[in-house]
C-alpha positions as CSV (number, residue, x, y, z in Angstrom):
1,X,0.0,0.0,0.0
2,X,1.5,3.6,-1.0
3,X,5.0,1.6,-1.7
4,X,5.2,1.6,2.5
5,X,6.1,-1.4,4.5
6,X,6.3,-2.1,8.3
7,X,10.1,-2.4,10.2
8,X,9.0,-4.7,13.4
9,X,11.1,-4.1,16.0
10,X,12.0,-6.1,19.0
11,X,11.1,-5.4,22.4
12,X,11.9,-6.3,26.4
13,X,10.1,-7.9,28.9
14,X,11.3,-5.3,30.8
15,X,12.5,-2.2,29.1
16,X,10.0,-2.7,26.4
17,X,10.7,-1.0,22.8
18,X,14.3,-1.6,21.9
19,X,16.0,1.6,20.9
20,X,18.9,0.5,19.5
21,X,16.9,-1.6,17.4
22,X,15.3,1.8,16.2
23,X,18.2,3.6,16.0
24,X,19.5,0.8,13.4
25,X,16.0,0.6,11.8
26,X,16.2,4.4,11.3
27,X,20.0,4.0,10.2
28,X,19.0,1.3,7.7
29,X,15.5,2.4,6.2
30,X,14.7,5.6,4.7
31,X,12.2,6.3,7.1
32,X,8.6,7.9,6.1
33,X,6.8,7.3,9.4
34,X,7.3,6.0,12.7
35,X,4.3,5.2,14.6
36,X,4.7,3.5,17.9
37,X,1.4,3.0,19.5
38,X,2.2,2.9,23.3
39,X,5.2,2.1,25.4
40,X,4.1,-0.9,26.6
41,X,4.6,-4.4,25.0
42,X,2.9,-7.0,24.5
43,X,3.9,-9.0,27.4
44,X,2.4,-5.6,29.4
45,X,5.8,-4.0,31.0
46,X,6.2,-0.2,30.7
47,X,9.3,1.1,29.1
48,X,11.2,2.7,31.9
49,X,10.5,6.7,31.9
50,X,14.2,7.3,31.1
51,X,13.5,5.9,27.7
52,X,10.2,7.0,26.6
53,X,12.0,10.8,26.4
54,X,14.0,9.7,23.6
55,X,11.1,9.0,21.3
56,X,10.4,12.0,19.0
57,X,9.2,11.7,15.9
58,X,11.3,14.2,12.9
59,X,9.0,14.7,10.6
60,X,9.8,16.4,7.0
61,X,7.2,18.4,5.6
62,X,7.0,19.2,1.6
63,X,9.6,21.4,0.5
64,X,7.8,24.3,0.4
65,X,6.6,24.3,3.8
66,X,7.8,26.4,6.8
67,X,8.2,24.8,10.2
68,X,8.2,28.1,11.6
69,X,5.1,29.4,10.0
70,X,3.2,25.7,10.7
71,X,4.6,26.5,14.5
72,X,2.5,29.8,14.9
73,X,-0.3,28.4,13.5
74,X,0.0,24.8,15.3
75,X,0.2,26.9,18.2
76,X,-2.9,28.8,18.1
77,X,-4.7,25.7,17.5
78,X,-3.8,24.3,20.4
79,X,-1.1,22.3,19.0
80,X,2.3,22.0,20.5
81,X,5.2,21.2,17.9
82,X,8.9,22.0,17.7
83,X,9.9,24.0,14.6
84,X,13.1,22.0,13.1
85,X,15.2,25.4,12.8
86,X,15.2,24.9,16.4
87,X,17.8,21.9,15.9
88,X,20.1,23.8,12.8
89,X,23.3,25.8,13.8
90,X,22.8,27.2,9.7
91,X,20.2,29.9,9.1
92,X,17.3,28.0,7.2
93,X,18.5,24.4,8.3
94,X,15.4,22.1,8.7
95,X,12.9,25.0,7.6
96,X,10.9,22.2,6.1
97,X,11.3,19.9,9.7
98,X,9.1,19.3,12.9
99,X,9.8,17.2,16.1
100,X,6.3,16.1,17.5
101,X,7.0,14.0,21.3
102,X,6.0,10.5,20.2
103,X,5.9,9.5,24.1
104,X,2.1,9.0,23.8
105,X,0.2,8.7,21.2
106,X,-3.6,8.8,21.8
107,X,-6.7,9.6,20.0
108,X,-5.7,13.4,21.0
109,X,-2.6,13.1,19.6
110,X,-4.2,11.4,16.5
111,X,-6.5,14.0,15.8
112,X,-4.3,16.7,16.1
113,X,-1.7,15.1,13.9
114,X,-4.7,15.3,11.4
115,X,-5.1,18.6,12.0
116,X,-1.6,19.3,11.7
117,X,-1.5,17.7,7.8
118,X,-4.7,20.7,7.4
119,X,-2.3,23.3,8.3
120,X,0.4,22.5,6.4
121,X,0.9,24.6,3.6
């Protein structure tokens, strides 16, 4: 579907998702999407709190989009996102980039997501 296909990752009794697994998913694959749908896995431990703070998801935009601009008005639609020129040293690095926290991902977060895509421009 949409030339897309799923990278399953491994997880931990006890620590749950496996980063470095991601990290060398993400070194890998030319990633389009990462959707993690909770930190807990299947076997039901939570992934120590430590660890959920490294999932973000960096998200590029179309080219002709402005991280900045989308940040304003993410912002007054109640929508908190980091603009990716936040990240660059270079003036205009990632002006087409956003960091959303990936730590939990409910049907909030799903809905504004798709509110979000409206915004872009």
């Amino acid at each position: 579907m949409h030339g897309l296909r799923a990278v399953e990752l491994p997880t931990h009794p006890r620590d749950g998702l496996d980063l470095a697994a991601l990290r060398a998913a993400l070194d890998r694959c030319r990633v389009r999407a990462c959707v993690i749908t909770n930190v807990n896995n299947p076997l039901g431990s939570c992934m120590p709190e430590d660890a959920r703070r490294d999932l973000v998801a960096w998200v590029e935009l179309p080219p002709r989009a402005d991280a900045l601009d989308l940040y304003a008005r993410a912002l007054k639609a109640g929508i908190a996102i980091a603009p990716g020129p936040l990240f660059g040293a270079r003036a205009g690095a990632y002006r087409n980039f956003i960091r959303l926290n990936a730590t939990w991902m409910g049907e909030d977060a799903e809905r504004a997501i798709e509110k979000l895509g409206r915004l872009v421009v």
